[in-house]
C-alpha distance (Angstrom), angle and dihedral (degrees) to the residues before:
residue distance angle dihedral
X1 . . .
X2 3.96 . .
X3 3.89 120.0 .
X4 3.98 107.1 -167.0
X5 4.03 108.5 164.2
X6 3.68 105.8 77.7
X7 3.81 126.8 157.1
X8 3.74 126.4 -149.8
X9 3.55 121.6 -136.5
X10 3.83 119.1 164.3
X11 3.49 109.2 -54.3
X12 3.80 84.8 -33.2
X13 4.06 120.4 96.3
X14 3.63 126.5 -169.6
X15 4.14 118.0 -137.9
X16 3.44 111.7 -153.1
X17 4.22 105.3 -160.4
X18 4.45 110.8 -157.4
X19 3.45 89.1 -117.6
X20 4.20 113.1 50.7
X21 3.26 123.5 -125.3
X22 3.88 138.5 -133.7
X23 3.55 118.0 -115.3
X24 3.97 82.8 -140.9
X25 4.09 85.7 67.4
X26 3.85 95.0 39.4
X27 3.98 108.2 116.4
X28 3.82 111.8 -155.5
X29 3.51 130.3 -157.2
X30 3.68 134.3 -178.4
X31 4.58 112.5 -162.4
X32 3.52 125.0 -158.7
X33 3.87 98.0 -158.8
X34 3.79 125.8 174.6
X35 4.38 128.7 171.0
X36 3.95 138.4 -163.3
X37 4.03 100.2 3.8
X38 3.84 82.5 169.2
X39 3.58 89.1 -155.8
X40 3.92 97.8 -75.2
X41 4.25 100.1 147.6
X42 3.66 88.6 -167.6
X43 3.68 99.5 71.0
X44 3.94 93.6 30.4
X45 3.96 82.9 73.3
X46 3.76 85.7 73.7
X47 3.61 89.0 46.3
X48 3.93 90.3 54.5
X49 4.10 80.8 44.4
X50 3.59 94.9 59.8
X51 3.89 94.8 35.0
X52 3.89 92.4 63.7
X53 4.24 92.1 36.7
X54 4.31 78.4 57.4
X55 3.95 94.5 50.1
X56 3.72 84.5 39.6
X57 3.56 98.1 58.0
X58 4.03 106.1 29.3
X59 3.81 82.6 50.5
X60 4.21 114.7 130.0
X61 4.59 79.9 1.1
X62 3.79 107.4 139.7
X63 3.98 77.1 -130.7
X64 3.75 133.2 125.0
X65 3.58 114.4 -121.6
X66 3.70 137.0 -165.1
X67 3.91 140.7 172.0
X68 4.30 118.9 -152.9
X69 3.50 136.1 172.2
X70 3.71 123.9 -159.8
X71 3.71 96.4 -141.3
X72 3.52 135.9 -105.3
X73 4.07 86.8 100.0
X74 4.00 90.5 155.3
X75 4.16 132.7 29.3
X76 4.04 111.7 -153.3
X77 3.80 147.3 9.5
X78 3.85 101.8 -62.6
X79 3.33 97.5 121.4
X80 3.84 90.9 178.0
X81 3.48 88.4 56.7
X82 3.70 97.8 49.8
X83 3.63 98.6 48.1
X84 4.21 81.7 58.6
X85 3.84 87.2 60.8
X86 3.67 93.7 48.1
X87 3.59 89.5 54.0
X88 3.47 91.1 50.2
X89 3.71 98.5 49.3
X90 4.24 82.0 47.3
X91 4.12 85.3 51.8
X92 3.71 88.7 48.9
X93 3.84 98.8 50.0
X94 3.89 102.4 -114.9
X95 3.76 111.2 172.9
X96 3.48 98.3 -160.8
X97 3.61 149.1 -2.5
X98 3.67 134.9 -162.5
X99 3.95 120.9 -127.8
X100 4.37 100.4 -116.6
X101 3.80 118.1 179.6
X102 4.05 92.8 -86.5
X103 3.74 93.1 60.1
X104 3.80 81.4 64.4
X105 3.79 96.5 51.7
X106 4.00 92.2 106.4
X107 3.69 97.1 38.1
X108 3.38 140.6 -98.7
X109 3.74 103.4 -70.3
X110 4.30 87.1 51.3
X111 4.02 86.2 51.1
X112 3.81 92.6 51.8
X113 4.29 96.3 42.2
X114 4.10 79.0 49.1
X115 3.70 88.9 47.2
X116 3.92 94.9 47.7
X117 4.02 99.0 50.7
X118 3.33 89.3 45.1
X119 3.95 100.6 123.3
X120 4.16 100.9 -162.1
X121 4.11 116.7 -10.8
X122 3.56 104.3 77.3
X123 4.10 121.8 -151.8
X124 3.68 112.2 -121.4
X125 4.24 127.6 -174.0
X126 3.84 117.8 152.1
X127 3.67 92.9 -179.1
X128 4.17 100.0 49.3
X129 3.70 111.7 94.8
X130 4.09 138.1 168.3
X131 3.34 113.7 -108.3
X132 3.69 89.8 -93.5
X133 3.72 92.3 60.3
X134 3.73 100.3 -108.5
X135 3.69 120.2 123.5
X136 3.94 122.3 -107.8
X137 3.58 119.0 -93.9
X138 3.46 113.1 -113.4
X139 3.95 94.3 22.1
X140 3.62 102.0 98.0
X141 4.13 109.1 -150.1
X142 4.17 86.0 -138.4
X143 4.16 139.7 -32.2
X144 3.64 136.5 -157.2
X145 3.67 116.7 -120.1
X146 4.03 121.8 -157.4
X147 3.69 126.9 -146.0
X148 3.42 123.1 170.5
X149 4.04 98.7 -16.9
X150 4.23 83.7 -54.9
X151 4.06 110.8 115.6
X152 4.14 120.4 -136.2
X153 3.99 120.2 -157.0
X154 4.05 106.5 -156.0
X155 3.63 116.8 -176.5
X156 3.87 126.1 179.8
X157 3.84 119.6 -144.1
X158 3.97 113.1 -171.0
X159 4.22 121.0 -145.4
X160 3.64 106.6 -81.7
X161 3.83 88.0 -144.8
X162 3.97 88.3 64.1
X163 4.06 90.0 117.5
X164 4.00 91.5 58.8
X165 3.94 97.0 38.7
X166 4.04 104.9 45.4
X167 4.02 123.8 50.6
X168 3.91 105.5 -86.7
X169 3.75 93.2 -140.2
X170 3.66 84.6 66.5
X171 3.64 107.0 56.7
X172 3.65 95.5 25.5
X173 3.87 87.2 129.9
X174 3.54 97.7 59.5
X175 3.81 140.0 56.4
X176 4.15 137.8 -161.6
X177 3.25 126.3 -139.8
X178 4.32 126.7 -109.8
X179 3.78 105.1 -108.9
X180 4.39 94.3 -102.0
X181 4.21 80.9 61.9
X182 3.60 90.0 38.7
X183 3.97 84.7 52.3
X184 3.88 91.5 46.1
X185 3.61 98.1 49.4
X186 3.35 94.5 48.5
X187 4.16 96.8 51.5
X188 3.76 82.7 55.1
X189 3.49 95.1 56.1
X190 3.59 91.8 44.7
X191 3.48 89.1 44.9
X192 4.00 91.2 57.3
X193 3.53 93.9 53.9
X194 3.40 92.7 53.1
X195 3.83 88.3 52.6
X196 4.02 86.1 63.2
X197 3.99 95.5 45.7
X198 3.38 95.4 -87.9
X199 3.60 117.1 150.1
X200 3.64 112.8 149.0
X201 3.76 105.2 74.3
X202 4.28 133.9 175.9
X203 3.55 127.6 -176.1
X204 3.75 124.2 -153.9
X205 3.54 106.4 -144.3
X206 3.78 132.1 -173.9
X207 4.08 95.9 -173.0
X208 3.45 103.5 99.1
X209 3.48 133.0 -97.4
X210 3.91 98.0 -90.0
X211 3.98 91.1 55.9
X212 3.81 86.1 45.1
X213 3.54 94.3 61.7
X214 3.80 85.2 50.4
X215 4.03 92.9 45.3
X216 4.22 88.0 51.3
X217 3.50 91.9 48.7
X218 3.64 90.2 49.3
X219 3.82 103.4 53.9
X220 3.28 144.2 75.1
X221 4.23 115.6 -136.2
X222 3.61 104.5 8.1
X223 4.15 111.1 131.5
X224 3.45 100.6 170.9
X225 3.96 135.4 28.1
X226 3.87 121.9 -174.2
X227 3.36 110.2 -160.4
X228 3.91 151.0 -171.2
X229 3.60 156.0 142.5
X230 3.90 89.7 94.4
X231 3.79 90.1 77.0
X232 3.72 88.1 -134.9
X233 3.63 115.6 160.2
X234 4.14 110.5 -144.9
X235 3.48 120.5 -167.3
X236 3.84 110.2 150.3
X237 3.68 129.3 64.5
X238 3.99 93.2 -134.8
X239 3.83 113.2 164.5
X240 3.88 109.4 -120.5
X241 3.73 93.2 28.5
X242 4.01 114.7 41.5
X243 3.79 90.4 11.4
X244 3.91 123.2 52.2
X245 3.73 127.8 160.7
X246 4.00 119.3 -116.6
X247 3.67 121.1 -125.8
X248 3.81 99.5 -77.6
X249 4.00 84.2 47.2
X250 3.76 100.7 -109.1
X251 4.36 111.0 135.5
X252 3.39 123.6 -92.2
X253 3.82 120.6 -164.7
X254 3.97 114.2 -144.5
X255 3.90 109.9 -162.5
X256 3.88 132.7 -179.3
X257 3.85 138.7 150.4
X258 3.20 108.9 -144.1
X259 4.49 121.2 -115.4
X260 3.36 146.9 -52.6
X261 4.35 97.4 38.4
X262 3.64 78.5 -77.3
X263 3.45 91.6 134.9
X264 4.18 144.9 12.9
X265 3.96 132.2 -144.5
X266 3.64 123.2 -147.0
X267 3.93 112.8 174.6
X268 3.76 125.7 -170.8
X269 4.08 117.2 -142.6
X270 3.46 139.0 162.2
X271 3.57 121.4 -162.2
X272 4.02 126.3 -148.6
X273 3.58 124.0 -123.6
X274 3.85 92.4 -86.2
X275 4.29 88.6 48.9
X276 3.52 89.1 -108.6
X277 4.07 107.4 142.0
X278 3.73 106.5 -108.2
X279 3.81 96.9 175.7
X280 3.78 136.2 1.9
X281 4.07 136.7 -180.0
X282 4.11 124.4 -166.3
X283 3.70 131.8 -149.0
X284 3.90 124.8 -178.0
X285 3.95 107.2 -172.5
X286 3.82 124.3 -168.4
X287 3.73 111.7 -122.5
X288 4.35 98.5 -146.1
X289 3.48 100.4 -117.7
X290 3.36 94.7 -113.3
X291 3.78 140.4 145.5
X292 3.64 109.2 -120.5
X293 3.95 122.3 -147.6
X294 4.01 89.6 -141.4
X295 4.11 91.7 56.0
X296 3.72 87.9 40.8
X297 3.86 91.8 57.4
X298 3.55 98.5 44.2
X299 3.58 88.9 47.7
X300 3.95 93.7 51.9
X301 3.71 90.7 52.2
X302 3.59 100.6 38.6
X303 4.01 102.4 30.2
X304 4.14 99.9 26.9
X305 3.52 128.5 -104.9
X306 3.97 111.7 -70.1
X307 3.73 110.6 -132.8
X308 3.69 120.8 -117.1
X309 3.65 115.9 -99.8
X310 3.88 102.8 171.3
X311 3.69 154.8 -62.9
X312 3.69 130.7 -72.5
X313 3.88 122.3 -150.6
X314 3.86 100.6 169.5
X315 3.53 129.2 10.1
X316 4.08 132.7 171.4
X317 3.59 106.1 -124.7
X318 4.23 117.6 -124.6
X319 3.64 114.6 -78.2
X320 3.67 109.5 -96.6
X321 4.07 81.8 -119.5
X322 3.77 102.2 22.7
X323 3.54 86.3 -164.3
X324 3.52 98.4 72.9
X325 3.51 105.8 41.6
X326 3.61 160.5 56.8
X327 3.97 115.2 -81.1
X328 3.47 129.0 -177.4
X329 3.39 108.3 -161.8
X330 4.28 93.4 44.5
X331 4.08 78.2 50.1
X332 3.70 95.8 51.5
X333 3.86 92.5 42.6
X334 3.64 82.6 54.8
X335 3.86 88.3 57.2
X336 3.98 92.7 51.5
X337 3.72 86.9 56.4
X338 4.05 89.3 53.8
X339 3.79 83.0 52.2
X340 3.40 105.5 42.8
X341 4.37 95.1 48.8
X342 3.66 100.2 28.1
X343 3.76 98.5 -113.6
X344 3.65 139.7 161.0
X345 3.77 98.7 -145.0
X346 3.84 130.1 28.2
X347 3.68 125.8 -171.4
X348 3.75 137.9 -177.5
X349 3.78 126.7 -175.4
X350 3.98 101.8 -123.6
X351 3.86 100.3 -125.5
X352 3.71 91.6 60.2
X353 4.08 87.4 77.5
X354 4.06 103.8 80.3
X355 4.38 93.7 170.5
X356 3.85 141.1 25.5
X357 3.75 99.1 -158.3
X358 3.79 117.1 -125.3
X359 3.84 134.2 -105.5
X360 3.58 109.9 -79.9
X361 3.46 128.6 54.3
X362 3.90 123.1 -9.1
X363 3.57 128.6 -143.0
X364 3.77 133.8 -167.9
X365 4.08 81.2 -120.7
X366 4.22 88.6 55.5
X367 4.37 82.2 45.0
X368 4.36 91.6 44.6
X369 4.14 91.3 41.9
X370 4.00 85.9 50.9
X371 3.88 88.9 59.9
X372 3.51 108.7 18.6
X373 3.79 100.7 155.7
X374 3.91 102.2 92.2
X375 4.09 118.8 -142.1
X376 3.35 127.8 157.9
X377 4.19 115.1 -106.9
X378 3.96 109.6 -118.9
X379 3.65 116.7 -160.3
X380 4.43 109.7 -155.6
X381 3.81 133.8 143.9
X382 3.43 125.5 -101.4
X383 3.98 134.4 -173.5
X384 3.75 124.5 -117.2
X385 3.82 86.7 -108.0
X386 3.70 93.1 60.7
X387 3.59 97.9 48.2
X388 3.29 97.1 57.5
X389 3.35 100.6 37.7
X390 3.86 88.5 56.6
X391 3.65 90.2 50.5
X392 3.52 98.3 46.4
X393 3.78 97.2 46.3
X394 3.46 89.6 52.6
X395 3.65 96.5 52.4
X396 3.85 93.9 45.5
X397 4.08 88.1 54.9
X398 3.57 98.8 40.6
X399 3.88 97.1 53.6
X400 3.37 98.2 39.9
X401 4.32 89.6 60.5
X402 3.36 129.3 73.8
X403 3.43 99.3 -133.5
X404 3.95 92.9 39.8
X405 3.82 95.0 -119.6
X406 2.86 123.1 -168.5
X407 3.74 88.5 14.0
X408 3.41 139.8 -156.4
X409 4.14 129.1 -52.4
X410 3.67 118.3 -120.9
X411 3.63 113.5 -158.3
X412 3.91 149.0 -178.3
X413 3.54 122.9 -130.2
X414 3.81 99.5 15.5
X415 4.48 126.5 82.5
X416 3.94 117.7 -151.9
X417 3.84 141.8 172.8
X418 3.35 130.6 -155.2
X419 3.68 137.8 -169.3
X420 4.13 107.9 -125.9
X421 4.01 86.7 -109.0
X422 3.70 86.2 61.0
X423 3.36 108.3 -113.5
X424 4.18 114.7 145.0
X425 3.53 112.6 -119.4
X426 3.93 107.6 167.0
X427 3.62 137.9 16.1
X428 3.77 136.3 -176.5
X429 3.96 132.8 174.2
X430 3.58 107.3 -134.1
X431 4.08 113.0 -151.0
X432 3.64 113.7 -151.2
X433 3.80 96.6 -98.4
X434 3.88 81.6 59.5
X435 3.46 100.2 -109.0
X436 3.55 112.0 149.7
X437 4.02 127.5 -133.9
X438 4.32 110.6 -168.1
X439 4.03 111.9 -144.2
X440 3.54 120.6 -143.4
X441 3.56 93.9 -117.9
X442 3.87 101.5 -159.7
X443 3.72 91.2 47.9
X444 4.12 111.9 30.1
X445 3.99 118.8 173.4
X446 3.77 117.2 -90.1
X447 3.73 85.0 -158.4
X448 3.49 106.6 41.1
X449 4.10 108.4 100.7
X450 3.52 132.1 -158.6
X451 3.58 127.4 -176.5
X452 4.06 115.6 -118.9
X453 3.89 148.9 -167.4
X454 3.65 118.8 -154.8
X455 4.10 132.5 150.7
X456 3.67 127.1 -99.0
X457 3.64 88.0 -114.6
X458 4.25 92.8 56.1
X459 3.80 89.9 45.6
X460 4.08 94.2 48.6
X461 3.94 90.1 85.4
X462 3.55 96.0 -134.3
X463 3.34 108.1 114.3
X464 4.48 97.6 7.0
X465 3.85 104.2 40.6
X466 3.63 89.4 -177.2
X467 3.85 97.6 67.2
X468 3.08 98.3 61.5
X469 4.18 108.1 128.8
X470 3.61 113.8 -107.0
X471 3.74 98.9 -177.1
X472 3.33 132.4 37.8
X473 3.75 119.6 -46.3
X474 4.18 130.9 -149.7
X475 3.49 120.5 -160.0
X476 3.62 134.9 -148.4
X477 4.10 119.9 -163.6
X478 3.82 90.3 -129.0
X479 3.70 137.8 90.9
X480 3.94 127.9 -145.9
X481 3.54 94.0 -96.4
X482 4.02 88.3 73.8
X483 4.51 89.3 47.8
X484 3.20 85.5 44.7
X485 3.99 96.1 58.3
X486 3.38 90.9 37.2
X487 3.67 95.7 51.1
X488 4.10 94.3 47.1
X489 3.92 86.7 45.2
X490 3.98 85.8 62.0
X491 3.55 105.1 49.6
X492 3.58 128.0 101.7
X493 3.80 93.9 -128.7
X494 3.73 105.2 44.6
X495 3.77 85.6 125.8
X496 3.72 93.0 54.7
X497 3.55 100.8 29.9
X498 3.71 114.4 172.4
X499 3.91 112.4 -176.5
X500 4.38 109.2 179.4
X501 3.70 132.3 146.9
X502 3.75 110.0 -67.0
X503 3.91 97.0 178.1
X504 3.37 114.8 -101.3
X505 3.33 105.8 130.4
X506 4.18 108.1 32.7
X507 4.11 118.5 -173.4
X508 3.37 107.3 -160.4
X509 4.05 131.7 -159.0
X510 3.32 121.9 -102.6
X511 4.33 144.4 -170.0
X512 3.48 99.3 -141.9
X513 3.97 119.1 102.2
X514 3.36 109.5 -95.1
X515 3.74 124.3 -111.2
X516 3.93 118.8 -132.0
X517 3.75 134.7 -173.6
X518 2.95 133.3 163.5
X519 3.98 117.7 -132.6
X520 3.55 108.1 151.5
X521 4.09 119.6 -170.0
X522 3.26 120.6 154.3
X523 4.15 134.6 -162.0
């Protein structure tokens, strides 16, 4: 059935079905709805904030309520750590969450132990399989929840990139489905529910928002999909964009809040009779950024007390895309890899910072939650040539995509500029008494050698071709979280730390069009 009159108000729209409906049939529900927290506690406290202001105010409502997360809850291996957040998502009353990439970090086995203690949120993928093709015990591939006599479908959909954006060795036992069996699986789930009288139906989806567009479009049923992974952040209902129609033309609303728990969702709906949505309203409410004492205790108790590594006076906060610009803290990270291996050069890829801690005292928690995705550092030689050619590569993709993939490479011991269409225009190696040495950037030395530190995850290839080690390589069991304690723990000032710009990597303005791609990956 097509619905075509709709009305725009806000973030709110009005659905107007052929036939009218009675406000005695009208189903209402209100959604708390939250995606990629990525494991940073301090901005979860606003999540816990809004969670209780929800309960609060849909208390004694003749309402239906419920709580999702679009996955990605947790970033890294700390398993400690991400059993906390499940028990915080259990405390908070989340129905459901979807298995993203992240939740994967520790490997399968560490997913499914998570999965099986978890008291109340339940982990739901209907396109993750073994290798066999069976699906994981204790991942459900969807459930109906009941409020008030009215029947939810949930299904989970996991990112169909997960094979490019977690450690193979980790998941080698399981596989995820190409989106046309992603599609498939999910009609039959939908299809089952509507077997059992189900007929209002949600998918949590950690694909992205592009391929949920596509997935909306494809199916038949679906009213709502939650998304993530893209780190979009959705706040209007805007026909085209935020609301699609499925295959058999009925609206779908496709929600998200962007990355980091930086923000929270909650949507209002009512359904008709038939569990068609008949109206809807969106809110997308920032979460303050800041630590809360409540998290911080739990954490202590259930996580450990982080020792104290220092104070921070002034601090640049994290680009709002870190891929595209200067940061301080990635840069200085950068340095305490120089340190810590000896190096000439240092170089991080820009999305592989998730935090900059805040003023006030600085933990080696704050430093480990700022790069939670653990690689092992790999000190190598590399000519002039490469260097820059990594760099400016890099620079040319990243500015010329609107999500700034694969994004920019923050380094130690090397200055550059950059126009904002990404083209290189100046580069100096920087020695560490500071004196600078300018590189002919259209002709750099083959033969000149410099020693360098990068990550395991820069020197794959996958995403920076150019980093890839052409002489030998040593490796050190250790990421740049641990040189980066280490290196703060040292200085002088770690009680008046003051970490801003200092100009090492300039973008500069300028006249020409700008080019934009889009090339979205996300880690």
């Amino acid at each position: 059935m097509f619905y075509g009159c709709m009305e725009q108000i806000n973030s709110k729209y009005l659905i107007y079905p052929k036939q009218k409906t009675t406000d005695s049939a009208v189903t209402k529900l209100k959604l708390f709805y939250t995606n990629d927290w990525h494991g940073q506690t301090d901005n979860i406290g606003g999540i816990l904030g809004g969670s209780l202001q929800f309960d609060s105010s849909t208390k004694g409502q003749k309402i239906d309520t419920l709580k999702l997360v679009a996955g990605d809850t947790w970033s890294g291996a700390n398993i400690k750590k991400n059993n906390f957040i499940v028990n915080l998502m259990n405390y908070m009353g989340f129905d459901a969450c979807a298995i993203g990439n992240h939740e994967l970090d520790a490997g399968t086995k560490a997913l499914l132990d998570t999965a099986k203690n978890s008291s109340r949120t339940k982990f739901v993928s209907a396109n993750l399989k073994t290798t066999q093709g069976e699906q994981l015990k204790g991942i459900e591939t969807s459930f109906i929840k009941e409020e008030n006599g009215n029947k939810y479908g949930i299904i989970g959909l996991s990112p169909l990139d997960l094979k490019t954006v977690v450690l193979p060795e980790r998941i080698s036992d399981i596989n995820v489905q190409n989106f046309e069996q992603t599609v498939k699986s999910a009609q039959i789930e939908i299809d089952k529910m509507k077997a059992q009288g189900v007929n209002k139906i949600i998918i949590l989806s950690h694909i992205g928002k592009d391929m949920d567009e596509k997935l909306a479009h494809a199916l038949d049923g679906v009213d709502i999909i939650v998304g993530g992974h893209s780190h979009d952040k959705i706040e209007d209902i805007k026909e085209g964009e935020s609301l699609v129609r499925s295959k058999s033309g009925e609206p779908v609303v496709i929600l998200q809040t962007g990355q980091n728990a930086e923000n929270y969702g909650i949507l209002n709906a009512e359904f008709d009779i038939n569990g068609i949505l008949k109206k809807v309203s969106n809110s997308v409410i920032e979460t303050g950024k800041k630590k809360n004492s409540i998290i911080e205790d739990i954490k202590n108790f259930e996580v450990g007390v982080s020792p104290k590594v220092g104070s921070i006076k002034e601090i640049d906060s994290l680009p709002e895309n870190r891929r595209k610009a200067p940061s301080q803290w990635t840069a200085m990270m950068a340095d305490s890899m120089r340190e810590a291996l000896g190096v000439d050069v240092a170089l991080i890829n820009s999305a592989n910072i998730r935090k900059v801690p805040q003023i006030g005292k600085l933990t080696e928690q704050d430093i480990e939650e700022s790069a939670p995705m653990k690689n092992d550092l790999l000190r190598t030689q590399m000519s002039e040539e490469q260097i820059v050619s990594g760099i400016k590569n890099a620079a040319y993709r990243s500015m010329g995509a609107t999500d700034g993939y694969p994004g920019l490479l923050q380094c130690s011991g090397i200055k550059y500029t950059i126009d904002s269409n990404g083209s290189l225009l100046n580069l100096s190696f920087v020695d560490k008494e500071g004196r600078e040495t300018p590189v002919d950037i259209n002709n750099p030395s083959k033969t000149k050698m410099y020693t360098v530190a990068l990550d395991s995850f820069l020197a794959n290839g996958k995403e920076y071709p150019e980093m890839v080690p052409k002489s030998q390589v040593e490796k050190f069991n250790y990421d740049k979280d641990a040189t980066m304690i280490n290196y703060l723990k040292a200085r002088a000032d770690k009680e008046d730390l003051v970490i801003k710009d200092d100009g090492r990597l300039k973008i500069v303005q300028t006249s020409q069009a700008p080019r934009q791609s889009s090339s979205t990956r996300n880690i």
